[in-house]
N, C-alpha and C positions, 0 to 999 in steps of 0.2 A: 315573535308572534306578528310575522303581516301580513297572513293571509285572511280575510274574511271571515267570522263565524258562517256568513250568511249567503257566502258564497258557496256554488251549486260543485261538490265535486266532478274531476275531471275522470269521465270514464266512457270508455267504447259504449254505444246503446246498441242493443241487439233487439230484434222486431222481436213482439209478443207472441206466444206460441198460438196458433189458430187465425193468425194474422198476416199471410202473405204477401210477399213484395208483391206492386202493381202490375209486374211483367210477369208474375207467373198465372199462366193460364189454369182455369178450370171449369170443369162440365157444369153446365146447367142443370137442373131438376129434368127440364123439359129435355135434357139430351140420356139422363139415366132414366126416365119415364121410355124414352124411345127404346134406349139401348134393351131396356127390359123387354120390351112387348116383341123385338126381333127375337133374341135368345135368353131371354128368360135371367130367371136370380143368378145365374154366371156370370153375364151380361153388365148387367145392372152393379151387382157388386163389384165386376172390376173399376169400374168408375168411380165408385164411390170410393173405395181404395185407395183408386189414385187422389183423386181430391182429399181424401186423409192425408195422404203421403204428402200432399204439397201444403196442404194445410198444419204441416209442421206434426203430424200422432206418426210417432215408431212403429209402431205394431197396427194399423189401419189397415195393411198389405194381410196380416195373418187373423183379425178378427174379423174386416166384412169381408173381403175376396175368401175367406176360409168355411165364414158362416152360409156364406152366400154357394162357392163349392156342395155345402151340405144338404142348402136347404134346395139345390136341383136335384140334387140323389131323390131327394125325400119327393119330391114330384114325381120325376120318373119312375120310383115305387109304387106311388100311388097311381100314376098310370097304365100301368102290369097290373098292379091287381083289381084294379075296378070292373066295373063292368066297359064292354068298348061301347053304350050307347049311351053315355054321357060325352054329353057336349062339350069342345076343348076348350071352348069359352071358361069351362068353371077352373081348367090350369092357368086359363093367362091372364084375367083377368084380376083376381088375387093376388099375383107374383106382380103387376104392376101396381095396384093400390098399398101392397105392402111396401115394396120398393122406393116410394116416392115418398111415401108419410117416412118411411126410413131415413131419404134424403133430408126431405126438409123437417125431421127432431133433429137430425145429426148436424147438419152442417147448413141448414136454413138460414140463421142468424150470421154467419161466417161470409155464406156467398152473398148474402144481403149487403152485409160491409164490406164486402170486396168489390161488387157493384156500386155502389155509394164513394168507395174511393176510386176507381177509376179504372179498375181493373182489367183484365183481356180475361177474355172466358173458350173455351174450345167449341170450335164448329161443332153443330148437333151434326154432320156432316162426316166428320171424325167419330161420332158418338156411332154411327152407323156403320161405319167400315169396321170401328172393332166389333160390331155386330155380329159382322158375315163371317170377322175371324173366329169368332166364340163357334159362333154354329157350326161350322168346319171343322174346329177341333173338340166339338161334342158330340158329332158326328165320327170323328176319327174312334175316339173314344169307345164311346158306343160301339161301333162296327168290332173295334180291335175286341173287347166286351164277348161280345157277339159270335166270333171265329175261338174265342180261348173257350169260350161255357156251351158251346153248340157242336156235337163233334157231326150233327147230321148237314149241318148247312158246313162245315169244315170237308166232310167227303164230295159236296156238291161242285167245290172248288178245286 
């Protein structure tokens, strides 16, 4: 017996889960608030995805990037069938105040302590080029949507 009762055993420490090294970057509220209002809950959730992803949750990529996938369907639905003289204010505006009270329940406290230690966070800069990607490919979307369900705008081609 000569090792220490009170001695700290010896073991590899591994960071806390929601706890990221200081080098890894992540988006700010105010860059998923932006991403949001360019291209909407596609937008918005891939960000917030990612910052799951880096924030150490597995499944971050298939519950908000998936929920967020859904809940644009469910817009664009509801933009087909409304009336067209409602103002698109009442689409973006909701999908941004959801979006951000989403960020900061989810991961408010995390990027608080990622800021506090020291951390790097992604250009809002960054947050907007995947913007113009989103819109492009929800536009492609859409369009491809559009030529498969349309056979009169398909003959016009």
């Amino acid at each position: 017996m000569d090792a220490s009762p009170y001695q700290a055993p010896e073991a590899e420490l591994q960071p806390a889960q929601g706890a990221p090294a200081a080098d890894t970057a992540l988006y700010r509220i105010s860059g998923i608030g932006l991403a949001t209002l360019l291209a909407g809950f596609a937008a918005g959730g891939l960000l917030l995805a990612l910052n799951g992803k880096r924030l150490g949750r597995p499944n971050a990529m298939l519950h908000y990037f998936g929920g967020a996938l859904l809940a644009t369907g469910a817009v664009i639905a509801a933009g087909l069938l409304l009336p067209e003289n409602i103002p698109s204010a009442v689409f973006v505006v909701p999908q941004i105040l959801i979006m951000v009270h989403l960020a900061r329940s989810l991961q408010g406290p995390a990027l608080a302590q990622h800021d506090t230690a020291g951390g790097r966070f992604e250009s809002n800069w960054k947050a907007f080029g995947i913007s113009i990607l989103m819109i492009i490919a929800l536009f492609a979307v859409i369009l491809a949507g559009m030529l498969l369900f349309d056979p009169a705008l398909r003959a016009e081609l």
